[in-house]
ZAMARGU-4260 file (C-alpha; in steps of 0.2 Angstrom, whole numbers, plus 5000, padded with zeros to 4 digits):
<rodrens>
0) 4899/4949/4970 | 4911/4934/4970 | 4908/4917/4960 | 4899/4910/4973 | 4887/4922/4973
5) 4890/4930/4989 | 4896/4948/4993 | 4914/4951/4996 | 4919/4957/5013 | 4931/4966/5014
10) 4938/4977/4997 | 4935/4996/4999 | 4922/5006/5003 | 4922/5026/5001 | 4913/5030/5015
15) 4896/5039/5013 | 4897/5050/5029 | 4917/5054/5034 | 4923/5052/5015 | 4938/5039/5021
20) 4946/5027/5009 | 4943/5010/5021 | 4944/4991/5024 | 4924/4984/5016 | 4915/4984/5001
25) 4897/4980/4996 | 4900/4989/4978 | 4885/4999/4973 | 4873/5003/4987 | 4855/5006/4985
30) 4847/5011/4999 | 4826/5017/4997 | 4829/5019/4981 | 4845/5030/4979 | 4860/5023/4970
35) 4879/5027/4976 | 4896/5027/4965 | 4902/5011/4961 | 4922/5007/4969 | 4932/4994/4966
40) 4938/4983/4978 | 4958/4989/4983 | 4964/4979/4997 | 4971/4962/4992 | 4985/4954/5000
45) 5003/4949/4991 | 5015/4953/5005 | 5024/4943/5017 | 5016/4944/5038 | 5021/4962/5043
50) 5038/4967/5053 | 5032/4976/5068 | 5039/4991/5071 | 5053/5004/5058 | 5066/4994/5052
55) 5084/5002/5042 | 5093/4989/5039 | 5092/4978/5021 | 5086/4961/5023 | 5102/4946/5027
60) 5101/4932/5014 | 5109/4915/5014 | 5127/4915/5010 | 5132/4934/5008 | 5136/4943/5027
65) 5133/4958/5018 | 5118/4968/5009 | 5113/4980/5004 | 5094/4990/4999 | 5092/5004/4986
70) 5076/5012/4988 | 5070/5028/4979 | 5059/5039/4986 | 5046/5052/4976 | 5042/5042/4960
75) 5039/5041/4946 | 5045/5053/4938 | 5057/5062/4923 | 5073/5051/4929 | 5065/5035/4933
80) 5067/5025/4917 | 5084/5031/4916 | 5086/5024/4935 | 5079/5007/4930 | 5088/5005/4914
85) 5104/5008/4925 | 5100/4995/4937 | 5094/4983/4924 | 5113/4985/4916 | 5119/4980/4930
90) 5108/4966/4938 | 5103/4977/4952 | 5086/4974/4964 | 5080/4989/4970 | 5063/4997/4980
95) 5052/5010/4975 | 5040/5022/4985 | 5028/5027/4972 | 5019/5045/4976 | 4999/5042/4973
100) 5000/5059/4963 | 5014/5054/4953 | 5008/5036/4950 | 4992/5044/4942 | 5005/5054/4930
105) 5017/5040/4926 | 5007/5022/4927 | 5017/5016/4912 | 5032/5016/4924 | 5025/5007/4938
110) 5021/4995/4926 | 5037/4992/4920 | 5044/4993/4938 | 5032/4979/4944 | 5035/4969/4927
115) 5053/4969/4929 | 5050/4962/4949 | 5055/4977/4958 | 5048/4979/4973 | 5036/4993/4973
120) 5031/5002/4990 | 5018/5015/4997 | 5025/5033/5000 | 5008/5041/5001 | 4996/5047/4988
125) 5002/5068/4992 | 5017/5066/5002 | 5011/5076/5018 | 5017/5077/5035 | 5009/5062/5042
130) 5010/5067/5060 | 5000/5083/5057 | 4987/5074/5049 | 4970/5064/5058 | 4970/5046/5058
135) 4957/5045/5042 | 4968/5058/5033 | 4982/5045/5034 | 4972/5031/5031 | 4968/5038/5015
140) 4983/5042/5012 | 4990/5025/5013 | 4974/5018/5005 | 4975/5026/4989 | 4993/5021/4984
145) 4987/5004/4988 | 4970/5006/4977 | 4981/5014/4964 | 4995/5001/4965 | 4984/4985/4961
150) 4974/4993/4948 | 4988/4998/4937 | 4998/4981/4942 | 4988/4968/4952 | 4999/4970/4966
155) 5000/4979/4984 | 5012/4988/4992 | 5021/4978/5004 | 5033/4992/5012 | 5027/5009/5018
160) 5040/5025/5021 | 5033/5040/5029 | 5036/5058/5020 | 5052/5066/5028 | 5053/5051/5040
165) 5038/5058/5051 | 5027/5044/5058 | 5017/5041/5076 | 5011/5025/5083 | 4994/5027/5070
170) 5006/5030/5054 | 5013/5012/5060 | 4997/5004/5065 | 4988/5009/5046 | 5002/5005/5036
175) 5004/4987/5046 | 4981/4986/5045 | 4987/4986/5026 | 5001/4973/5026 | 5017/4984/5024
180) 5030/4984/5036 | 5038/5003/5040 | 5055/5007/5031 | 5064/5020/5035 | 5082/5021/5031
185) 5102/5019/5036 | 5110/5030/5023 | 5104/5045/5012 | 5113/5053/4998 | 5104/5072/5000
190) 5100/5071/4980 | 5084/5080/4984 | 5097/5096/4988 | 5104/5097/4970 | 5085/5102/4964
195) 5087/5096/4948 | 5105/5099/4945 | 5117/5090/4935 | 5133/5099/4940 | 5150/5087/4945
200) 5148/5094/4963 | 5131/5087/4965 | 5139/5072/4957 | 5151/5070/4969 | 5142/5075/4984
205) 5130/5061/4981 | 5141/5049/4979 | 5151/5053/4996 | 5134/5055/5004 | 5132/5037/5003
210) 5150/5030/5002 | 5153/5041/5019 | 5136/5033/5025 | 5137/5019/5024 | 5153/5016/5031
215) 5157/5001/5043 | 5136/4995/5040 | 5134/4975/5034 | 5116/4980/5030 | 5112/4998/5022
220) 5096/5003/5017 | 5101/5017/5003 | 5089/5032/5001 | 5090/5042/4984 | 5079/5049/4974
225) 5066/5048/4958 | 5055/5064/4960 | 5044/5071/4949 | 5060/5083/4941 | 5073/5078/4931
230) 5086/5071/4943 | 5105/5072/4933 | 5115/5070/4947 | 5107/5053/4953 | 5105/5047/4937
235) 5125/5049/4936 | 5130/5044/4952 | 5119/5029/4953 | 5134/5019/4940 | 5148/5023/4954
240) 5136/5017/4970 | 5132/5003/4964 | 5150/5000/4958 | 5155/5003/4978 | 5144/4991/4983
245) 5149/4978/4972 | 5167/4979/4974 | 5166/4977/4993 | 5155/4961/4992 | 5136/4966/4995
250) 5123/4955/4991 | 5109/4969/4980 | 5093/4964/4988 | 5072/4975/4990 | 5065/4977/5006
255) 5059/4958/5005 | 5078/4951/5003 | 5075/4947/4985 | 5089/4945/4972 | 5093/4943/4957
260) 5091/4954/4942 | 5078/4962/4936 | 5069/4953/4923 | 5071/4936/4933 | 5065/4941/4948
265) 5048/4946/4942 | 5033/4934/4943 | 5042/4918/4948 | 5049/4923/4963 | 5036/4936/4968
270) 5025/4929/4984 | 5011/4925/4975 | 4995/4936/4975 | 4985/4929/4990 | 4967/4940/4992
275) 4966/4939/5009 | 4947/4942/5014 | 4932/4938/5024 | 4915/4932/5012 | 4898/4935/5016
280) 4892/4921/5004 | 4876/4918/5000 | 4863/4913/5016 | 4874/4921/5029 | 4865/4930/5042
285) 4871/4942/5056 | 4860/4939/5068 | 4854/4958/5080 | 4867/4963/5089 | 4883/4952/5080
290) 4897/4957/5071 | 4908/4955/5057 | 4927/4961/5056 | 4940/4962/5041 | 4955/4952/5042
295) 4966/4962/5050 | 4954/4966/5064 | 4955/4984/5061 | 4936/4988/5053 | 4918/4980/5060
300) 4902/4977/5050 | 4890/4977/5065 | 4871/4973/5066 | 4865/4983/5079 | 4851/4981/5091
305) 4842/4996/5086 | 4843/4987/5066 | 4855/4999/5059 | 4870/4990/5052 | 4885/5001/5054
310) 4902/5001/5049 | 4917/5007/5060 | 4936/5006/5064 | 4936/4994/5076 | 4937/5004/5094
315) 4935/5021/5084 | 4922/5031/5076 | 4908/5026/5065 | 4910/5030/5046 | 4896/5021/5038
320) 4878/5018/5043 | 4863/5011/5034 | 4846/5024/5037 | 4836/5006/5045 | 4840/5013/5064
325) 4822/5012/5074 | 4818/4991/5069 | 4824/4984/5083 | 4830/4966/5080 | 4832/4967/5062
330) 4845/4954/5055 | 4856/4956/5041 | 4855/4944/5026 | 4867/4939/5011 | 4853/4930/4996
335) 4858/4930/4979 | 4874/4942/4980 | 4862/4955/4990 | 4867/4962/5008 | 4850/4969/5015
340) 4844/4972/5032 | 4828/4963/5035 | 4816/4967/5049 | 4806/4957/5059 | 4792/4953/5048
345) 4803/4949/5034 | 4802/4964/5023 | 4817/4974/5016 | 4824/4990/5024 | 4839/4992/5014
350) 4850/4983/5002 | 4870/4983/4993 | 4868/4976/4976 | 4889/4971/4969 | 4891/4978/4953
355) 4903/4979/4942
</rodrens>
């Protein structure tokens, strides 16, 4: 329930027939007399309007020609600190694409990543092949780094990579429903080969990797590496890629073009945390047969005929229904922070009481 008393529309529901992490909430349902688990609202909007289609090349800025974009993939993990104190030493923006799994293991990093104003992207909660999953498999993939994300920091990723750069035209459309733009990359440095190792050769390789890659490109998106192993060889490297860059006259910037050094570039020149939603507030009524859709289009609260309200992907499946089918021309109400289906002689079929 918001301060005004009504019911927030949307946040996140669980959904109580396909299990998918989705675009509404009414927080604790009770319908004839059963009570469901209690989620918290997940989808709020801090980013920028979305970039359709993959991009792999770093954001331009005002007065440098060139830029350049370190991102790390995999995170958190054993090396991250090490990664972030390096690029605090040397004033360095950077993006990370936070693992939900790893997230869950490491929340004290993300917090320091987010606190120091880096910019903090959605890799997927398990790091599947996307291509290989159904389109409410990768919705909750997305979905639950997004959940995970504002819980720990009050922010939402606002750049989505895919796993071993698979995608399709649903990865892109989920990821945009969510605001983030799809990154993929210009320039890898194949840390992930040296599995851990330290030795000079990995060193070395690294740094070639991404000096030989990047050759002749203005605007380089950098991928490398913060898995959930120790990573030595990054870790060292990182020193002498940055130094490249720097001697050749790039501008350090995230996936949004922000500069400036960590530690500045943290709450005052974040976009600001806009909660971009549609509320039910108190006295609304959707009328039989009228329906309600989430910001982005992409999810439909629907009072059907029949006087079952349902909730769908908008030109997909069902995934939520209220048991009030068979009450033809029932309405559906918002009073005192309450969402009920009312039938034609007034009474209560069902209701959503917000906790929390």
């Amino acid at each position: 329930m918001n301060q005004n008393g009504g019911v927030a529309f949307p946040g996140t529901l669980r959904s109580l027939v396909a299990g998918a992490v989705v675009a509404l909430s009414f927080v604790t349902l009770t319908a004839t007399g059963s009570r469901a688990t209690t989620v918290s609202p997940s989808i709020a909007s801090s980013c920028p309007p979305v970039s359709p289609g993959a991009h792999n090349a770093a954001p331009s800025v005002p007065g440098s020609p060139k830029t350049v974009a370190l991102t790390f993939d995999d995170g958190p993990g054993r090396s991250t600190q090490a990664i972030i104190d390096i690029l605090r030493a040397f004033h360095v923006r950077a993006t990370f694409f936070n693992i939900g799994w790893d997230i869950s293991d490491y929340p004290s990093l993300v917090r320091e990543e987010a606190a120091d104003g880096f910019l903090l992207g959605d890799h997927t909660n398990s790091h599947p092949v996307m291509t290989d999953l159904s389109r409410s498999a990768q919705v909750d993939e997305i979905a639950q780094v997004s959940m995970l994300q504002r819980r720990l920091t009050g922010t939402v990723p606002c750049a989505f990579r895919p796993p071993y750069g698979d995608y399709d035209a649903t990865t892109l459309s989920i990821a945009n429903s969510y605001g983030q733009s799809l990154w993929m990359w210009s320039v890898s440095g194949n840390d992930w080969e040296a599995r851990g190792s330290g030795s000079s050769y990995w060193i070395h390789d690294i740094e070639s990797s991404v000096v030989e890659g990047a050759a002749g490109q203005d605007h380089p998106v950098v991928l490398l590496h913060n898995q959930m192993i120790a990573m030595p060889a990054t870790v060292a490297a990182l020193p002498n890629i940055i130094r490249y860059f720097e001697q050749r006259g790039y501008t350090f910037v995230d996936l949004l073009g922000r500069t400036g050094p960590p530690g500045t570039c943290g709450n005052p020149d974040a976009p600001p945390l806009r909660v971009t939603s549609t509320v039910l507030r108190n006295g609304t009524v959707v009328p039989s047969g009228a329906t309600r859709l989430s910001p982005n289009h992409q999810f439909a609260l629907t009072m059907n005929a029949d006087g079952q309200l349902t909730y769908s992907e908008v030109g997909g499946p069902t995934l939520w229904s209220s048991p009030t089918s068979g009450s033809p021309g029932a309405t559906a109400l918002v009073a005192n922070g309450t969402l009920s289906v009312i039938g034609t002689g007034g009474q209560t079929l069902w209701s959503a009481i917000p906790g929390g």
